[in-house]
Every structure is written in structure tokens, then in C-alpha cells.
VODOFI-287544 format. One record per residue (C-alpha): residue number from 0; x, y, z. Coordinates in steps of 0.05 Angstrom, whole numbers, plus 5000, padded with zeros to 4 digits. Layout:
# VODOFI-287544
+-----+------+------+------+
: pos :    x :    y :    z :
+-----+------+------+------+
: NUM :    X :    Y :    Z :
...
+-----+------+------+------+
# end
This chain:
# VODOFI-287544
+-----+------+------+------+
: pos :    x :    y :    z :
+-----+------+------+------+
:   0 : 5960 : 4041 : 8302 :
:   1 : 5992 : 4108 : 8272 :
:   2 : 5961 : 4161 : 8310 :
:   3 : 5972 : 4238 : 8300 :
:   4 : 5970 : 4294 : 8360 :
:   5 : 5956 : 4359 : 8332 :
:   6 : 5976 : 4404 : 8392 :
:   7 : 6016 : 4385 : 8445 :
:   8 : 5998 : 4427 : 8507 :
:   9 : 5974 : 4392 : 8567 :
:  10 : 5924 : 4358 : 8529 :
:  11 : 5964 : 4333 : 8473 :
:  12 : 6022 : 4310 : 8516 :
:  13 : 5982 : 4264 : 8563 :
:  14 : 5946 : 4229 : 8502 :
:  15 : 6012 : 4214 : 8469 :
:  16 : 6043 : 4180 : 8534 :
:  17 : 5976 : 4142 : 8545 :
:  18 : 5976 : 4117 : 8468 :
:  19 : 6058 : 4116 : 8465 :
:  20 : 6054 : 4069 : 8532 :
:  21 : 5999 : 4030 : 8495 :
:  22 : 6050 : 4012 : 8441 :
:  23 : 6019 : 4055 : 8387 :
:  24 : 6060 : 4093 : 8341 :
:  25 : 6045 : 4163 : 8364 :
:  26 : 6075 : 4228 : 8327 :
:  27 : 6061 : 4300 : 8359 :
:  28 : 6059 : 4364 : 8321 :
:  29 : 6069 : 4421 : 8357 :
:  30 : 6074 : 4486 : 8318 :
:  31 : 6115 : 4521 : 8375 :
:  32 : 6157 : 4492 : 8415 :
:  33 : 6146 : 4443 : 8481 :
:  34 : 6120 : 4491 : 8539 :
:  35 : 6104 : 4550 : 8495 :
:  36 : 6071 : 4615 : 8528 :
:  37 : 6027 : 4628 : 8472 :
:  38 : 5969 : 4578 : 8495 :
:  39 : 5938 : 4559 : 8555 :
:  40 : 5980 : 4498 : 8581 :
:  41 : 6044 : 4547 : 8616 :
:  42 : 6072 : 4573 : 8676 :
:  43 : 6084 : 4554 : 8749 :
:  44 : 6005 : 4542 : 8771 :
:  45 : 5933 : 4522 : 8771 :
:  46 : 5890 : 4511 : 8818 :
:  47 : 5866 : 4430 : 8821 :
:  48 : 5796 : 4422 : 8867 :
:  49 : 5741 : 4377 : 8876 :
:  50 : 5708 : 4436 : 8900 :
:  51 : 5650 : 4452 : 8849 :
:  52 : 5581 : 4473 : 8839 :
:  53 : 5575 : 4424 : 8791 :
:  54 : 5566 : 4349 : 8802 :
:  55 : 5595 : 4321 : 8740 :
:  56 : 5656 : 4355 : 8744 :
:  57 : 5662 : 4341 : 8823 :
:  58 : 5655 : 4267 : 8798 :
:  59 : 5707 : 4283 : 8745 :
:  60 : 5760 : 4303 : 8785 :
:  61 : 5757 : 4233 : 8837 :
:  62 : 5788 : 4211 : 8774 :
:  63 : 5838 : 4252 : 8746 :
:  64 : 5876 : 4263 : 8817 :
:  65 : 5909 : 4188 : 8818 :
:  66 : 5921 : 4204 : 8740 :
:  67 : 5960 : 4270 : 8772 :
:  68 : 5995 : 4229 : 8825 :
:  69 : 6012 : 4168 : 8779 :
:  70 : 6043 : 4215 : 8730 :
:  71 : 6080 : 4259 : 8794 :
:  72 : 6114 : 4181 : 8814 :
:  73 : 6132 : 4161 : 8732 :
:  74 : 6165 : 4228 : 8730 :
:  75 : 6202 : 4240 : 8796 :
:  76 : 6181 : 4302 : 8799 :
:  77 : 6139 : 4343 : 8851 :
:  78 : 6080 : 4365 : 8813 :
:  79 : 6021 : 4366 : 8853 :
:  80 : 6025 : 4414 : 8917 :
:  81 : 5967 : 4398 : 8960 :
:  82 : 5954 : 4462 : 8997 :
:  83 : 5884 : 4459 : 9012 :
:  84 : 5828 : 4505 : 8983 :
:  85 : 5782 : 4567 : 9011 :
:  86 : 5724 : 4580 : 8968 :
:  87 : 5673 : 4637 : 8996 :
:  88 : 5623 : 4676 : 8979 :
:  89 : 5557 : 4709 : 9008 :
:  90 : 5507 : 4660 : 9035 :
:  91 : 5448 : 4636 : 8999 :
:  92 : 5500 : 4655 : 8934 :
:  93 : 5479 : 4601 : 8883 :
:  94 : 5552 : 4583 : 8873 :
:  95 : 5561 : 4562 : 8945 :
:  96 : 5492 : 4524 : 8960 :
:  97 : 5511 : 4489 : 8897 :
:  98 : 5577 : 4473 : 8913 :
:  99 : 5559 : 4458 : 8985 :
: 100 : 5506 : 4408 : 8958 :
: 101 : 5558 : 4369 : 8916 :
: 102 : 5609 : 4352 : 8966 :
: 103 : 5555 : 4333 : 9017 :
: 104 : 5531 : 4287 : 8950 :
: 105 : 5600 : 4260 : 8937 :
: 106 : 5626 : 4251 : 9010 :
: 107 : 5680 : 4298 : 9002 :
: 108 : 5703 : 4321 : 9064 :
: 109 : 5701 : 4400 : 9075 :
: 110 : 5695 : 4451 : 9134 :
: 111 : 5645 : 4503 : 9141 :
: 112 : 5674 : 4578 : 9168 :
: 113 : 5637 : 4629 : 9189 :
: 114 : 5668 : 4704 : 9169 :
: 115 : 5694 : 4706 : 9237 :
: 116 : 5723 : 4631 : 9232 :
: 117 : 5750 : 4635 : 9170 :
: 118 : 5793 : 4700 : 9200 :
: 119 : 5822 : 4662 : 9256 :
: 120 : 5835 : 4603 : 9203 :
: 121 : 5868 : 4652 : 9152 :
: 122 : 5878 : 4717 : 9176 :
: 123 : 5904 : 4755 : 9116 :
: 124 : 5828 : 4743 : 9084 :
: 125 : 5786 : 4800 : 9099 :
: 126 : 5704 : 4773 : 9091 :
: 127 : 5652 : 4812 : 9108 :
: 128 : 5596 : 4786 : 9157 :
: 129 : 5552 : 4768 : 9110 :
: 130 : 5603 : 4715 : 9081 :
: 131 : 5630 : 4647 : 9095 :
: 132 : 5677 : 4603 : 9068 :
: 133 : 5689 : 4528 : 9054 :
: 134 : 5757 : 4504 : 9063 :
: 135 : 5776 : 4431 : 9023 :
: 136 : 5845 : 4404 : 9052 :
: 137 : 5861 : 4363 : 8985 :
: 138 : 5856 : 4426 : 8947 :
: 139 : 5918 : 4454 : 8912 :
: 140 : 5954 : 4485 : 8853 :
: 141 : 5997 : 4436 : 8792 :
: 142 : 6056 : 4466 : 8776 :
: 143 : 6026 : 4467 : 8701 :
: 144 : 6091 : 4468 : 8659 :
: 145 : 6123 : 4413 : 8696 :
: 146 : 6064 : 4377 : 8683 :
: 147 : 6074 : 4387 : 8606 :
: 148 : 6138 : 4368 : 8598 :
: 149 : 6136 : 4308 : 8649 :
: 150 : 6074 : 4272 : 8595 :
: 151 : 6128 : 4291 : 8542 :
: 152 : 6189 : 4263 : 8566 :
: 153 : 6155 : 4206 : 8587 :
: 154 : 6124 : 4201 : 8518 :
: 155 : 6175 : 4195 : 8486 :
: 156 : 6218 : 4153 : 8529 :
: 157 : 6157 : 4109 : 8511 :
: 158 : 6170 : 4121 : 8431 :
: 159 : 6127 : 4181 : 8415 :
: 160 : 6162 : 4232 : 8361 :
: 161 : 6147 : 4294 : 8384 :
: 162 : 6156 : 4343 : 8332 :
: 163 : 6170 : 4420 : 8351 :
: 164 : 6161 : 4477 : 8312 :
: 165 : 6126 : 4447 : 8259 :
: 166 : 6051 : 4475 : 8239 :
: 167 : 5998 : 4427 : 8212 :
: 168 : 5959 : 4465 : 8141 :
: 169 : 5902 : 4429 : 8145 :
: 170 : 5877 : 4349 : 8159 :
: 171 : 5842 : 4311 : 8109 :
: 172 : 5810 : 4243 : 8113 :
: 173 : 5815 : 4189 : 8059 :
: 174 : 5784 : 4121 : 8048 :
: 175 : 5861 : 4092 : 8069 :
: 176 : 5865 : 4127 : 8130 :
: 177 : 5872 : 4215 : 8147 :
: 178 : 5922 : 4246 : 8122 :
: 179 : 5955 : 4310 : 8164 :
: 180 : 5985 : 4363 : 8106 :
: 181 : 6041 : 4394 : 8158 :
: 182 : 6112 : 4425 : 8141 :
: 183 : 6112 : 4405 : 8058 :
: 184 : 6095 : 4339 : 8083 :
: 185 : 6039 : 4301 : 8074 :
: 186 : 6030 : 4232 : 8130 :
: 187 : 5975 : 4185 : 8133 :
: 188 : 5959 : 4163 : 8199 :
: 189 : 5903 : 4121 : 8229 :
: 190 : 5869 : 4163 : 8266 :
: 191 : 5876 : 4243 : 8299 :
: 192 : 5870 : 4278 : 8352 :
: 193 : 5867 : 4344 : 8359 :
: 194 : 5882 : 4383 : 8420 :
: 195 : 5913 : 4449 : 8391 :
: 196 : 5873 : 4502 : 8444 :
: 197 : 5869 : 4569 : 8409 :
: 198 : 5881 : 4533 : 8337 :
: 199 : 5823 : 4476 : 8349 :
: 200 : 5778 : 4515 : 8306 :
: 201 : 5809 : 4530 : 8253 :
: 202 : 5835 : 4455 : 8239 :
: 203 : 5765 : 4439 : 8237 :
: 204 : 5730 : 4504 : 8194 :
: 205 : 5727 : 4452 : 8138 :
: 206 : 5679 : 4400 : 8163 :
: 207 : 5652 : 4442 : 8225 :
: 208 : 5645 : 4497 : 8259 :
: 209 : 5650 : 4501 : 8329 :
: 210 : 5634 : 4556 : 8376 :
: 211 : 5693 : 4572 : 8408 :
: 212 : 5717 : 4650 : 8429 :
: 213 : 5790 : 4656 : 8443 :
: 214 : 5796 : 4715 : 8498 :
: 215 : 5859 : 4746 : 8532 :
: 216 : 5863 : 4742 : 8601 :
: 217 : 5913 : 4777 : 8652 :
: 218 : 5943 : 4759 : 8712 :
: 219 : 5991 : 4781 : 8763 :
: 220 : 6030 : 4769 : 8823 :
: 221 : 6039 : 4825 : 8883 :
: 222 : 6087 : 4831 : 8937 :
: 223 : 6072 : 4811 : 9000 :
: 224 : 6080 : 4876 : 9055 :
: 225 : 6056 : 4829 : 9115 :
: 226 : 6086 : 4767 : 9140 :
: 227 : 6125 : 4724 : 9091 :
: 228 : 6104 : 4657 : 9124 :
: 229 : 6034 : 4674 : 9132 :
: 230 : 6028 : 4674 : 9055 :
: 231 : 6062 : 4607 : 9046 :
: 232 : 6034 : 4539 : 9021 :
: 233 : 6037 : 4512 : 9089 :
: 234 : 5986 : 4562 : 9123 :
: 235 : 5956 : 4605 : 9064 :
: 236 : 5914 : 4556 : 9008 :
: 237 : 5888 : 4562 : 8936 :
: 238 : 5834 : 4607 : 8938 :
: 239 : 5771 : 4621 : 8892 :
: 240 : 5717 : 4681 : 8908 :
: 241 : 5648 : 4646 : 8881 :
: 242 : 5616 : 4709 : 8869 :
: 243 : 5666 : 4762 : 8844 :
: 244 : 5709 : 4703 : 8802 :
: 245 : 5773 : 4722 : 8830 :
: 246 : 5819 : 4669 : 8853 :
: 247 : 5893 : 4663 : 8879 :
: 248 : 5948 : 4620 : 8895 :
: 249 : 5999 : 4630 : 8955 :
: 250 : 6076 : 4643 : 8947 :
: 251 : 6097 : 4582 : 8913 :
: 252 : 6153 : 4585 : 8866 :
: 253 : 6216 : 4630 : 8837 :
: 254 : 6163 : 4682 : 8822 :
: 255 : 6162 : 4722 : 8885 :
: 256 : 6095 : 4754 : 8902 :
: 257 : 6019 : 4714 : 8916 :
: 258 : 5989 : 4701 : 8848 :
: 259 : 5916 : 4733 : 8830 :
: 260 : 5877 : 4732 : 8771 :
: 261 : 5807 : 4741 : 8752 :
: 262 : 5754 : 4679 : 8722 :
: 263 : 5717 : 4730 : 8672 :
: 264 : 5730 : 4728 : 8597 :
: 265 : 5779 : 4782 : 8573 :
: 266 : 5769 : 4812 : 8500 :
: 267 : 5766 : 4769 : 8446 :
: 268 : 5837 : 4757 : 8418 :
: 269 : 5870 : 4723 : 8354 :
: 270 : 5922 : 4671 : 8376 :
: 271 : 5962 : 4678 : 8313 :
: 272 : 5972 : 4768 : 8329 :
: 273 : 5977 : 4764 : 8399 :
: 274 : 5983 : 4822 : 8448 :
: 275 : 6025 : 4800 : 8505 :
: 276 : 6044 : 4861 : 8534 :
: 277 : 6007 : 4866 : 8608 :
: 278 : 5959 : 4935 : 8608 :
: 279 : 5960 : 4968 : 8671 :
: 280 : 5873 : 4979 : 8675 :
: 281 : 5879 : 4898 : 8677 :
: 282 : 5930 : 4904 : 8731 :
: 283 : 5887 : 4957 : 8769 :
: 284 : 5832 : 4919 : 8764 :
: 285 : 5866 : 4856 : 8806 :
: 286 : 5901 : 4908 : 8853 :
: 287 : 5833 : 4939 : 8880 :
: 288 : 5811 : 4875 : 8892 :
: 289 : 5877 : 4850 : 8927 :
: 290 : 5874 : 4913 : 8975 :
: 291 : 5806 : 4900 : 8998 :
: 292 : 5817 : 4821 : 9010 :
: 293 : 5889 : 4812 : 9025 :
: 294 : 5915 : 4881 : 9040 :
: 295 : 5974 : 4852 : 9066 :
: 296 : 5999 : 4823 : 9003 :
: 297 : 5977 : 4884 : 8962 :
: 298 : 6051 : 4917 : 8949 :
: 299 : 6080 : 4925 : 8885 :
: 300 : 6068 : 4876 : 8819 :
: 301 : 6131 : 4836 : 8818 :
: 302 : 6105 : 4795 : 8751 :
: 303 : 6047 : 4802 : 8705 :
: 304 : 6032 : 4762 : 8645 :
: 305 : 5972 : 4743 : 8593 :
: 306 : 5958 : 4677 : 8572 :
: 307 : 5886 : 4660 : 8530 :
: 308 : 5823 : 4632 : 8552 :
: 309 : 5784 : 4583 : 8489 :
: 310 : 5715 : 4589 : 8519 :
: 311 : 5647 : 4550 : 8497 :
: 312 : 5581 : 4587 : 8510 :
: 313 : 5568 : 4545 : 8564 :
: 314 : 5639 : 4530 : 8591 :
: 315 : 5637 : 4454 : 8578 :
: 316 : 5689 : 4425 : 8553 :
: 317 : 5682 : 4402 : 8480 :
: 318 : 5695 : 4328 : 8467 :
: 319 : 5671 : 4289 : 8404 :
: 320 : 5690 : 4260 : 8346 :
: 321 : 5693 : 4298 : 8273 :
: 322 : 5609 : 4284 : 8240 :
: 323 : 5620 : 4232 : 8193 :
: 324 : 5693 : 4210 : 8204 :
: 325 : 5703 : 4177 : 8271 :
: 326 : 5783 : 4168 : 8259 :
: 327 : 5782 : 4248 : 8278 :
: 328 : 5777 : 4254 : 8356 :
: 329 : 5779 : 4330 : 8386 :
: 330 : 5782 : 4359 : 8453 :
: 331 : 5772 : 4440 : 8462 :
: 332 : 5735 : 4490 : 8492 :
: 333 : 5769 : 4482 : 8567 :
: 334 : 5743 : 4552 : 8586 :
: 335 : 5792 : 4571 : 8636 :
: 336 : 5778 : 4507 : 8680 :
: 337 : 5800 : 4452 : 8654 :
: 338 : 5878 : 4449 : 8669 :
: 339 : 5863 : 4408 : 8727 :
: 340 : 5824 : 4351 : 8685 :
: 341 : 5884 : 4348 : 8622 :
: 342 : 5908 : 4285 : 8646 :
: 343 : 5837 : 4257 : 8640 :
: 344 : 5819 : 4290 : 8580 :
: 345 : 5885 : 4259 : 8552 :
: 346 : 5869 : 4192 : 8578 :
: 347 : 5803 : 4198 : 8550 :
: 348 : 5825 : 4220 : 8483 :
: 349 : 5874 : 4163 : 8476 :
: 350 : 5815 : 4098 : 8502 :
: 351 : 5768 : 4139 : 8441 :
: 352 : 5825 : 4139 : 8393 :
: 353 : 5834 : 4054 : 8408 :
: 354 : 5763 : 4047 : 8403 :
: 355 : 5755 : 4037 : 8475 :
: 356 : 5696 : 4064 : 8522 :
: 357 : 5718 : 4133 : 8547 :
: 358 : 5707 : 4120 : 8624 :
: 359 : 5659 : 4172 : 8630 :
: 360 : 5595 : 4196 : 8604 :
: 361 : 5618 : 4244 : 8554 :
: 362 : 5542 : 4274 : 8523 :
: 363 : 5549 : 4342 : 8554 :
: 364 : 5608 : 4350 : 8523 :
: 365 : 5581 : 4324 : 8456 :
: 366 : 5571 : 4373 : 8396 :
: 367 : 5497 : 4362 : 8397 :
: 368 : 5491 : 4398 : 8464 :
: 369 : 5523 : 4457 : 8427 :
: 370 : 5473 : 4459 : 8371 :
+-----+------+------+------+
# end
């Protein structure tokens, strides 16, 4: 078949190396350029876990980690940096019972640390008595551009086109086939997926509307005062507070300084007039919390940047196909979570595209549950 990709984030990329591998004639429309910073899909981390309150995403995730480490092997590259996980939070917090719950459910191996544990464990945490954590050794952060560009160089070593810098105007199906209006060019392809992030909604206004808010969110990374090595992916993990929604990453790449950013939605934000430049309340706001948890790595901000959430109301993902024209497939709505599942979601994309069974019950996800 002649497939389109509208957007080729992390998404986009996977699909067209699962359908360019499939023999399918695959062309990718990206209206920046490969590894762009004006989505969701760039820079040197996220954090990939099993660890979840939620079952279905716990079950998810048993499947997208060989996707990760198939795609690590085809692209010689290190992508996938297993340095285990902490996740804490009070006890009796929702989160955690729920989370504790799942792995027990799934047979996921995990340990169990008191306040006091967890401080022998990792000392630069700082929990208070009334706290635990649960520490996941298969945990760990995917060095997210890497990822991006491995899916497109092996996509098109596989025959993809991947087209850069070129913005799709609209889609619009015919009785021969849909036709993708892009660059003074009009193509007719076979069928089209669309995994363009912040843009998702808009390529769809015509037949639907989805409910999708597209919020800024800021992060930074702070200098470490303490101990270098005690902040390093070999003793100091991923980390996610279940309660407050902060999370971190150790000392990992070029970028010196631990990583720390906060899981609430930021402002809503128009992708096409960004604001890129980092405000300093959004900066205080991670400080204060890096001084009371890790007051050893609260120095100076060595590196702060904004990238954009696309959130749903309920933070599901958003897979289904466009009502009343099946050729259209479109994934959105990853909610500042769903990184870690890309490879999935573009392996999933590509089996609905070939009229194949996804893999995986896909109904939460569906527009209905939206309605």
C-alpha cells in the first residue's frame, strides 16, 4: 500500500519503519525538521517504567520494552539506560496502593522501603516518616531523541521518504483513496496516519473534534553541590513523587546537572506562537522542591527548557480511526506519559493501517470513551 505519516515525532517515526519494513510504500511529512524541539518527542530523556497505578498500562509496557530493545540492537545505538526506578509517596496514598496492587497483579518484581530504608538505599532522598518508597530495578530513562532518529534512519534505510520541512493543509478522503493537500501538492495515498502531537487536532477540525488541550510545561536541570557519583545512573535511579507529581532523572548525559520537572499541566499554549523562553516562577517552583528532597543537588540551574504537553481529560491516550473513513488512523492525546509506549503506539498504528488486529485492546482509548 501507499501510506501517509502526518507527523513524524516518536510516534510517526516508529510506524513508518514498522510499515517501511513491511514493504509498504511509506512517505512522512514532517513540517519541521527530524528531532525538532517544538513538540513533545526531544531531548536527552524520559523516564520508561512498568511501575503504574494502572493495570492496563502496566500490561502495556511488558510489550513495548522488547520493541525498545529490538529497535536499541537494529540501530547500534545505546538507547535504553536501565537505571532502576523509586516511586514514593505517603502510605495509604491512592497512587501507591494502586500501584502496589498492579505489580503484585502482574508479577513484577519490586522492593518495598521504609523512609528509613529507602535513606540508606539512596541517601540524597530526603522522605519524611510518614513515607515509603518502591524501588523497580528495570526502571529507566530513553534517551528520547536517539530514539527518534534511530526509527528514522532505519525507516528509510527500509525505503520510507521522509519529507522535512514540509506542512500538510488539510487531508481529504475520496472514493479512490485520501488525498493529503501538503506543500502545493496534492498525493493520494491508501490510507493515513496521523501522529502530528500538538497539530493532531487541527488536521482533524473538519470531520471531528477532539478534546485535546496543548499546555507548556517547564523543566530544568540543577547542579549537583554533593557527591558527583552519588547522583550517577549507577547508584541514583529515575524517580517519580506519586503525590506531589514531581519526577527526576540522575546525571546522565552532556547536560550537566540532575534533571527535574513537574507532571501537572502548564497553561494552555498554541503550538504554532510558542513561548520558549524558560520563566524563572516555573524554575522556582522545581527549585523549592529540589531543596527539600535532594538538597544536595539543589545548586545553580545549568539548563532549563519548555517542551508541550497534548493532554485528554482523562489522560488516555487517543487511538481510533477517523468516523466514517477507516483509511484515516490517528494516535494523540499522550498526556505527558506516553514517550515510553511510542514504539508500541507506532507498531500499533502500522498492524491498524494493514488491516491487522492491533495486539491490544484498544476501547479505552476509543473516541466513544471521550464522548
Amino acid at each position: 500500500m501507499r501510506i501517509a505519516i502526518l507527523g513524524l515525532g516518536a510516534v510517526g517515526t516508529a510506524a513508518a519503519r514498522f510499515l517501511a519494513r513491511a514493504g509498504h510504500n511509506v512517505i512522512g511529512f514532517e513540517q519541521f525538521h527530524l528531532d525538532h524541539d517544538r513538540g513533545s518527542s526531544f531531548g536527552g530523556s524520559r523516564i520508561i517504567r512498568r511501575v503504574y497505578p494502572d493495570a492496563l498500562y502496566a500490561t502495556m509496557m511488558e510489550a513495548a520494552y522488547p520493541l525498545w530493545e529490538e529497535l536499541e540492537r537494529e540501530s547500534g545505538e545505546e538507547l535504553l539506560l536501565r537505571c532502576g526506578g523509586f516511586f514514593f509517596g505517603p502510605e495509604g496514598h491512592p497512587a501507591m496502593v494502586d500501584t502496589e496492587r498492579t505489580l503484585a497483579t502482574a508479577g513484577i518484581t519490586f522492593q518495598r522501603w521504609s523512609a528509613a530504608e529507602a535513606g540508606r538505599h539512596l541517601p540524597p532522598f530526603q522522605l519524611e516518616n510518614h513515607e515509603y518508597g518502591i524501588f523497580e530495578s528495570q526502571s529507566g530513562l530513553l534517551r528520547a531523541s536517539r530514539c527518534v532518529l534511530g526509527n528514522a534512519r532505519l525507516a528509510q534505510e527500509q525505503g520510507a521518504e521522509l519529507r522535512e520541512g514540509v506542512r500538510v493543509e488539510a487531508i481529504e478522503p475520496l472514493a479512490g483513496g485520501v488525498q493529503v493537500h501538503a506543500a502545493g501538492e496534492s498525493l493520494r495515498f491508501d490510507r493515513v496516519i496521523i501522529t502530528a502531537g500538538p497539530w493532531t487536532e487541527n488536521l482533524l477540525a473538519p470531520w471531528v473534534r477532539l478534546p485535546l488541550t496543548v499546555t507548556r510545561q517547564q523543566y530544568a536541570h540543577f547542579a549537583i553541590d554533593g557527591e558527583q557519583a552519588a547522583f550517577a545512573p549507577e547508584r541514583f535511579p529515575v524517580w517519580i513523587d506519586m503525590a506531589e507529581l514531581f519526577y527526576g532523572f540522575p546525571q546522565h548525559d552532556a547536560i550537566s546537572g540532575v534533571k527535574v520537572a513537574l507532571h501537572v499541566p502548564g497553561p494552555p499554549h498554541d503550538p504554532d506562537n510558542p513561548d520558549r523562553e524558560p520563566r524563572e516562577p516555573d524554575n522556582d517552583v522545581l527549585r523549592r522542591y529540589v531543596e527539600r528532597r535532594l538538597p544536595e543537588a539543589a545548586g545553580a540551574i545549568t539548563y532549563s527548557k519548555v517542551c508541550l504537553y497534548t493532554m485528554t481529560p482523562d489522560e488516555d491516550f487517543i487511538i481510533d480511526r477517523l468516523p466514517g473513513e477507516p483509511r484515516v488512523i490517528f494516535i494523540g492525546g499522550l498526556s505527558g506519559h506516553g514517550f515510553k509506549f511510542t514504539v508500541l503506539l507506532g507498531q500499533i498504528a502500522a498492524r491498524l493501517a494493514q488491516g491487522q488486529e492491533p495486539g491490544h485492546d484498544l476501547t479505552r482509548f476509543s473516541l466513544r470513551q471521550l464522548s
